[in-house]
MIMAR-920272 format. One line per 5 residues: number of its first residue (from 0); their letters; for each residue x, y, z of N, C-alpha, C. Coordinates in steps of 0.2 Angstrom, whole numbers, m for minus. Example, Ala and Ser with C-alpha at 12.3 -4.5 7.8 and 13.67 -1.06 7.14 Angstrom:
2
0) as) 66/m28/39/62/m22/39/66/m16/39 | 64/m11/35/68/m5/36/64/0/39 $
***
This chain:
133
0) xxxxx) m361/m1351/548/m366/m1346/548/m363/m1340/545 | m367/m1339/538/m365/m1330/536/m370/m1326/539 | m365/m1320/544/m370/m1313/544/m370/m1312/539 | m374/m1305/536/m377/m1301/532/m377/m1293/536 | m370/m1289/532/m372/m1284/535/m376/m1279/529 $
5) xxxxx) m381/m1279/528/m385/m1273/527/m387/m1268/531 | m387/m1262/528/m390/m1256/534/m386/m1255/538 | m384/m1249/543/m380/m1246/545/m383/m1248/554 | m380/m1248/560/m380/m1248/566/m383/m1241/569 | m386/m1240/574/m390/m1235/577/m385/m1232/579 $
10) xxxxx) m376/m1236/581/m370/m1230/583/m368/m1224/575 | m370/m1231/570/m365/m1226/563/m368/m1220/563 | m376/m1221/563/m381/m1218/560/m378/m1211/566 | m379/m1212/572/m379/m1207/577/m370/m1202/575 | m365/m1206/572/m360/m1204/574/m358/m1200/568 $
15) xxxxx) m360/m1203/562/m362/m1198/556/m365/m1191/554 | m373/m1192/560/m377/m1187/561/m374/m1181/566 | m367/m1182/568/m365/m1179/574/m359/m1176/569 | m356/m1177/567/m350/m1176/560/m353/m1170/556 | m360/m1172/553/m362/m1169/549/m365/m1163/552 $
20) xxxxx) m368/m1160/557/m369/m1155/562/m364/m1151/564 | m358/m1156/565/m352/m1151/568/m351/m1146/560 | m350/m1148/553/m350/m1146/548/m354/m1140/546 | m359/m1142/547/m366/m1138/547/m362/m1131/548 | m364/m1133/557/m362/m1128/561/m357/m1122/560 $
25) xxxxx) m349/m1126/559/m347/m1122/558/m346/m1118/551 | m349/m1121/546/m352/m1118/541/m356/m1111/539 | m360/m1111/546/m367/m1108/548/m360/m1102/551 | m356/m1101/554/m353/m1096/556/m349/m1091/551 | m347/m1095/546/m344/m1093/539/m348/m1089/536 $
30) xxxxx) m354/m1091/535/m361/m1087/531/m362/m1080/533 | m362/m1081/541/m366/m1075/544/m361/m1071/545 | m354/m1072/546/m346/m1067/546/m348/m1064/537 | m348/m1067/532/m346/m1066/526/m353/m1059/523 | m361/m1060/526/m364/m1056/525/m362/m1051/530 $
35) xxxxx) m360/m1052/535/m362/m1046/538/m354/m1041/537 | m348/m1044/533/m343/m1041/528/m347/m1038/521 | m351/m1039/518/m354/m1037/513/m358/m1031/516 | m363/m1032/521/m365/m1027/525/m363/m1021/526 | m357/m1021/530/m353/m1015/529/m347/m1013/525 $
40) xxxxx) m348/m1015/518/m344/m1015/514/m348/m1011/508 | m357/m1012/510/m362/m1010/505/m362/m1004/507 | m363/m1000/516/m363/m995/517/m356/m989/515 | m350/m992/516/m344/m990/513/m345/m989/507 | m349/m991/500/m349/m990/494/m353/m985/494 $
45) xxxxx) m359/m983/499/m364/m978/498/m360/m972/500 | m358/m973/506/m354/m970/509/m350/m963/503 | m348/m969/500/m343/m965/496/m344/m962/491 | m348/m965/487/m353/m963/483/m358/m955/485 | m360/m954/491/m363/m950/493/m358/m944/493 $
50) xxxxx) m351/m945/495/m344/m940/497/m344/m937/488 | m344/m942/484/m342/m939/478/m348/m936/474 | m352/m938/474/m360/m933/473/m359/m925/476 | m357/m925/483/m357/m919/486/m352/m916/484 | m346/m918/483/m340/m914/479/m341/m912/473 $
55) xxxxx) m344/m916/470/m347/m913/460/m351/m907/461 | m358/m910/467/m362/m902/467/m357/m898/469 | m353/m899/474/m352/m892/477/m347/m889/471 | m342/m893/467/m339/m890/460/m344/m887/456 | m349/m889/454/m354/m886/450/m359/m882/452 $
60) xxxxx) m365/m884/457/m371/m878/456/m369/m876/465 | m367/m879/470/m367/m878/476/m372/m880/479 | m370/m876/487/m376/m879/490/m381/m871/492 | m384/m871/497/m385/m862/499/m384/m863/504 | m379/m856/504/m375/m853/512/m372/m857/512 $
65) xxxxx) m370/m862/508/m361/m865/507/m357/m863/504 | m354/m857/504/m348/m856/498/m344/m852/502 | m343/m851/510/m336/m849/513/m333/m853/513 | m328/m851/517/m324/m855/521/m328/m857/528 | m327/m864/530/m332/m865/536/m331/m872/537 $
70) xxxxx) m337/m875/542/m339/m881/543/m345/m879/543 | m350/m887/538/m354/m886/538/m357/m894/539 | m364/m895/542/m367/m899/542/m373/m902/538 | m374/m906/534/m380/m909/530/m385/m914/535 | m389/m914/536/m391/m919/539/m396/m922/535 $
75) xxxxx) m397/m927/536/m404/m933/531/m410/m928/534 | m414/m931/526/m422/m926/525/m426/m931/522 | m432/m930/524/m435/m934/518/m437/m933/511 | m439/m925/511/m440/m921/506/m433/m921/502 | m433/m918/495/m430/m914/491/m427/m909/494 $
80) xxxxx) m427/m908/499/m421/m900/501/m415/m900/501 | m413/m894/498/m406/m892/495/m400/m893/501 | m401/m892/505/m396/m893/510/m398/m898/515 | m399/m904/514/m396/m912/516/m394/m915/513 | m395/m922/516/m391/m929/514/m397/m934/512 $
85) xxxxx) m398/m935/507/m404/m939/507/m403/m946/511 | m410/m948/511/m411/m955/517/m409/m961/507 | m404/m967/509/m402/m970/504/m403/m978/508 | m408/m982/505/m410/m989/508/m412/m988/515 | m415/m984/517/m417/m982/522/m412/m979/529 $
90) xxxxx) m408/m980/528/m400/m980/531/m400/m972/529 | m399/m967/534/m398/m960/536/m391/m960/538 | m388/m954/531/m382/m951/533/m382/m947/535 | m376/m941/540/m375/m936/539/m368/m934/536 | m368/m928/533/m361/m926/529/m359/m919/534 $
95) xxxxx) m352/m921/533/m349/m914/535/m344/m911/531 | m345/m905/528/m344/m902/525/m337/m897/527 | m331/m896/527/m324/m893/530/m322/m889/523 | m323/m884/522/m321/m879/517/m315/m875/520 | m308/m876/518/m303/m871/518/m298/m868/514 $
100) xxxxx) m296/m863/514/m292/m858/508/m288/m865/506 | m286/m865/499/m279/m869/499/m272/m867/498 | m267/m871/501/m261/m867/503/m257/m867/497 | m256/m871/490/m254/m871/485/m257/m865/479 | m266/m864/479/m269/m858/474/m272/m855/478 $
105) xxxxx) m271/m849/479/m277/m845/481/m283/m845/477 | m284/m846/471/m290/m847/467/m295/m851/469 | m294/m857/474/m295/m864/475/m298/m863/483 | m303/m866/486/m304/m868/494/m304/m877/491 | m301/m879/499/m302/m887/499/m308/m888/502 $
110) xxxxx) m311/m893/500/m315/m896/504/m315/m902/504 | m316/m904/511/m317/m909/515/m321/m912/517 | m325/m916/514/m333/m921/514/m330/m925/520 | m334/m928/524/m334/m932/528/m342/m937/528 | m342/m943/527/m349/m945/530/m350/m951/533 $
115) xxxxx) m355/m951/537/m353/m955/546/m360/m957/544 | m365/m962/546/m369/m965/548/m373/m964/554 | m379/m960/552/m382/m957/558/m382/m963/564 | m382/m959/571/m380/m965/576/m378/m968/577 | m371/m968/574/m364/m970/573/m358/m964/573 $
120) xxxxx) m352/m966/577/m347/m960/578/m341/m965/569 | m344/m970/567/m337/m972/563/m340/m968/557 | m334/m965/554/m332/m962/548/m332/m966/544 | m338/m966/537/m336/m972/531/m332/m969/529 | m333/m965/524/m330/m961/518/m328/m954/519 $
125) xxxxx) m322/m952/516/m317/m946/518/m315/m942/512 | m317/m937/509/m316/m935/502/m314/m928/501 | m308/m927/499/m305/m922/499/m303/m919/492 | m306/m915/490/m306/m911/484/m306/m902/481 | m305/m900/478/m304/m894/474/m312/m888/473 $
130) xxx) m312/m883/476/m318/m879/473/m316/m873/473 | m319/m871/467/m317/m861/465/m324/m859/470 | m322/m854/473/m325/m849/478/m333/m846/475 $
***
């Protein structure tokens, strides 16, 4: 007598099925680690992006009531107002702004941009730069 094996057993079928889940699975772990590295790798982009916007205005037109030496705070707005941080992808910064004499030109104050993610104590971006008084 010839068997005939056609078709697969209700073990292979299960054991296959259970292989390919485990795959899945660990699969599904890799995805949601990898977006949520883009995640906050997008916010560091803005981050920093926002540090260097701040530094160009303050080399160029300023802010008002910023042009001592100090610390100063920007906070998110919704409006166009001259002294915040605008709202970007709905995601609210705050900037902190550290203005000091520099020790190599007296012509020169440093400034020190910082900007943190409102509701958040981490620090993205840190920008340290050159402004005439």
């Amino acid at each position: 007598m010839i068997k005939s094996n056609k078709g697969f057993t209700l073990i292979e079928t299960l054991i296959s099925m259970t292989i390919l889940s485990i795959i899945i699975l660990s699969l599904m772990g890799f995805f949601y680690q990898s977006t949520s590295i883009e995640h906050n790798n997008h916010n560091q982009l803005v981050a920093i992006n926002l540090a260097q916007s701040t530094l160009i205005r303050l080399q160029t037109e300023g802010y008002n009531n910023i042009n001592t030496i100090g610390s100063y705070t920007l906070t998110p707005c919704e409006d166009e107002s001259t002294n915040c941080t605008p709202i970007i992808n709905g995601d609210r910064y705050t900037t902190e702004i550290d203005i000091k004499a520099s020790d190599a030109d007296v012509s020169l104050y440093v400034a020190t941009i910082l900007i943190t993610r409102e509701n958040s104590n981490n620090t993205l971006a840190t920008l340290e730069g050159y402004i005439k008084p």
